[in-house]
C-alpha positions as CSV (number, residue, x, y, z in Angstrom):
1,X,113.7,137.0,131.0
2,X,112.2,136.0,127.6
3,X,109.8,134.1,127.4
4,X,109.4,133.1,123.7
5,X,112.4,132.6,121.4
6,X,113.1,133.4,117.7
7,X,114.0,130.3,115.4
8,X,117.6,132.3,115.6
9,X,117.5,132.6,119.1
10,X,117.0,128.7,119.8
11,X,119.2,128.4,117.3
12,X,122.5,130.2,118.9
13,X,121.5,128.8,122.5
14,X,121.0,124.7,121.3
15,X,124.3,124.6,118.9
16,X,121.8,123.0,116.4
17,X,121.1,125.0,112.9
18,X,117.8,126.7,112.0
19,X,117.3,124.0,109.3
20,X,117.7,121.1,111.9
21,X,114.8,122.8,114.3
22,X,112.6,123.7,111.0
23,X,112.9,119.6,110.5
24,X,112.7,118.7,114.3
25,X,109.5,120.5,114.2
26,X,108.2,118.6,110.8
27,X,109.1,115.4,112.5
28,X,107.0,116.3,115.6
29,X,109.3,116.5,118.0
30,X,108.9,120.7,118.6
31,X,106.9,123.3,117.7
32,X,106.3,126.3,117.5
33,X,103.7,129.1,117.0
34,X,103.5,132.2,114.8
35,X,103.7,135.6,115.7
36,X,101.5,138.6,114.7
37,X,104.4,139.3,111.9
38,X,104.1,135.8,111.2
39,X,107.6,135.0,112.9
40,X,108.0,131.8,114.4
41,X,108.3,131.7,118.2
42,X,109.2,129.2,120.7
43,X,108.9,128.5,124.6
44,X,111.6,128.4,126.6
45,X,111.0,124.7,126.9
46,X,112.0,124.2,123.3
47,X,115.7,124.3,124.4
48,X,115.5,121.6,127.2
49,X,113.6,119.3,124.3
50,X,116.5,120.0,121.6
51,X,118.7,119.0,124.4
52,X,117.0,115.8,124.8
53,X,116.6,115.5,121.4
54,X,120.4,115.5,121.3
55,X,121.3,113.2,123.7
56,X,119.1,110.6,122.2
57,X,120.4,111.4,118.9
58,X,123.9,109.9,120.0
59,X,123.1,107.4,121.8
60,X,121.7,105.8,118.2
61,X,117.8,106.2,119.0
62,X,115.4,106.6,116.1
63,X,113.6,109.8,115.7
64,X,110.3,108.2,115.7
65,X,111.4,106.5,119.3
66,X,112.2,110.2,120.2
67,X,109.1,111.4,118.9
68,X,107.1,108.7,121.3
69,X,109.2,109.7,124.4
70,X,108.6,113.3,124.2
71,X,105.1,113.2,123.6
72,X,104.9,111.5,127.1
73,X,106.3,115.2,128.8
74,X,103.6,117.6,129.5
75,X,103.5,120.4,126.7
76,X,105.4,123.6,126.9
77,X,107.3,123.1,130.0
78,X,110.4,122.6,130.8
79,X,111.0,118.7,131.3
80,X,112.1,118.4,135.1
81,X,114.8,115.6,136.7
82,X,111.6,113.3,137.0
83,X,110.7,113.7,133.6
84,X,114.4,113.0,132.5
85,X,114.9,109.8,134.7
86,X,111.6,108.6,133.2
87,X,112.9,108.6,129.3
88,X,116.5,107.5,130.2
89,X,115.0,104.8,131.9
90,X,112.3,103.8,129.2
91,X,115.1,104.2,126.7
92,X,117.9,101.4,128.6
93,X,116.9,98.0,127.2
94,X,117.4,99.3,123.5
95,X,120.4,100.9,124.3
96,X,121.5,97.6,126.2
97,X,120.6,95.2,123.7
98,X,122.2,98.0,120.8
99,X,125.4,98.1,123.2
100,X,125.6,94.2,123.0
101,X,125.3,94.1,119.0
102,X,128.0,96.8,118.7
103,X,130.0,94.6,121.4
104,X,129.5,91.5,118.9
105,X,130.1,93.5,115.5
106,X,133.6,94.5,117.1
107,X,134.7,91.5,118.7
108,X,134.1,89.8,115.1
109,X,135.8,92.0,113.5
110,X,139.0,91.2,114.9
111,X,139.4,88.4,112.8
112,X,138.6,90.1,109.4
113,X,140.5,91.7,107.0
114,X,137.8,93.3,105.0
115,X,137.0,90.6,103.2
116,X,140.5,89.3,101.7
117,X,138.5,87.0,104.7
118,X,140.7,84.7,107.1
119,X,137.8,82.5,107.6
120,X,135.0,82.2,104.5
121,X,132.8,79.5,106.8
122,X,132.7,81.6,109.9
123,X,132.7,85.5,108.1
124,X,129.2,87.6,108.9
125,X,129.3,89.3,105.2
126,X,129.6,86.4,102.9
127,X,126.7,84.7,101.8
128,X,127.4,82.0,99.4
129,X,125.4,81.3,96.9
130,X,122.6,83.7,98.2
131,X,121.1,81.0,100.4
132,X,120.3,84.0,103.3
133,X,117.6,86.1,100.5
134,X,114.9,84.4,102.2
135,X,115.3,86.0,105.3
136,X,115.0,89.0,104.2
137,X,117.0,92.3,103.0
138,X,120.4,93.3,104.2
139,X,123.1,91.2,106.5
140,X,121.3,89.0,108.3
141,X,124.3,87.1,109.8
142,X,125.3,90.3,111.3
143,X,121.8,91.2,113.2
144,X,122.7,87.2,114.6
């Protein structure tokens, strides 16, 4: 078996484009080395990491959060069941408290009709008269 991968290789075996491992590895998250033709290579490893990568992707973690987790695995080997159950485990309260602000967003929803708004005193988006700029950017009754 193989034991380093072109960029097209890792490519064709993790579903993700060469682009997406060219930025994976700017962000820190893989890497690679160069051959004698100047070729990027890549352990075998690299395909379990994009696979992680993934995962955490959907689940709504930050790239810099990934970035952390993975830096925790030992370099260029494969991460193991151990190594998995660590991260999935470090990762839960984020996901639990993200889970319970998606649970909130969508149960109040249910009484809003994009904002032809049933209820102006009790709707998350409106902000009368602006009084909520000094707590900062964005939709703070939301993050509530």
């Amino acid at each position: 078996m193989q034991s380093e991968l072109s960029v097209g290789q890792v490519a064709e075996r993790s579903g993700v484009s060469v682009s997406t491992l060219h930025f994976y590895e700017a962000k820190g998250l893989i890497r690679s080395w160069r051959s004698d033709g100047n070729q990027r290579r890549y352990g075998r490893d690299v395909l379990r990491r994009v696979a992680i990568i993934k995962v955490a992707q959907r689940t709504g973690l930050s790239l810099s959060a990934i970035r952390d987790a993975l830096a925790t695995l030992p370099p260029d080997r494969v991460a193991s069941t151990d190594d998995w159950r660590r991260l999935s485990e470090s990762w839960r309260d984020e996901l639990d408290a993200r889970i319970a602000r998606l649970t909130r967003l969508r149960d109040g929803l249910d009484g809003c009709i994009g904002c032809g708004c049933l209820s102006l005193k009790l709707c998350p988006l409106r902000n009368a008269d602006d009084h909520l700029a000094q707590q900062g950017p964005g939709a703070a009754m939301l993050e509530r």
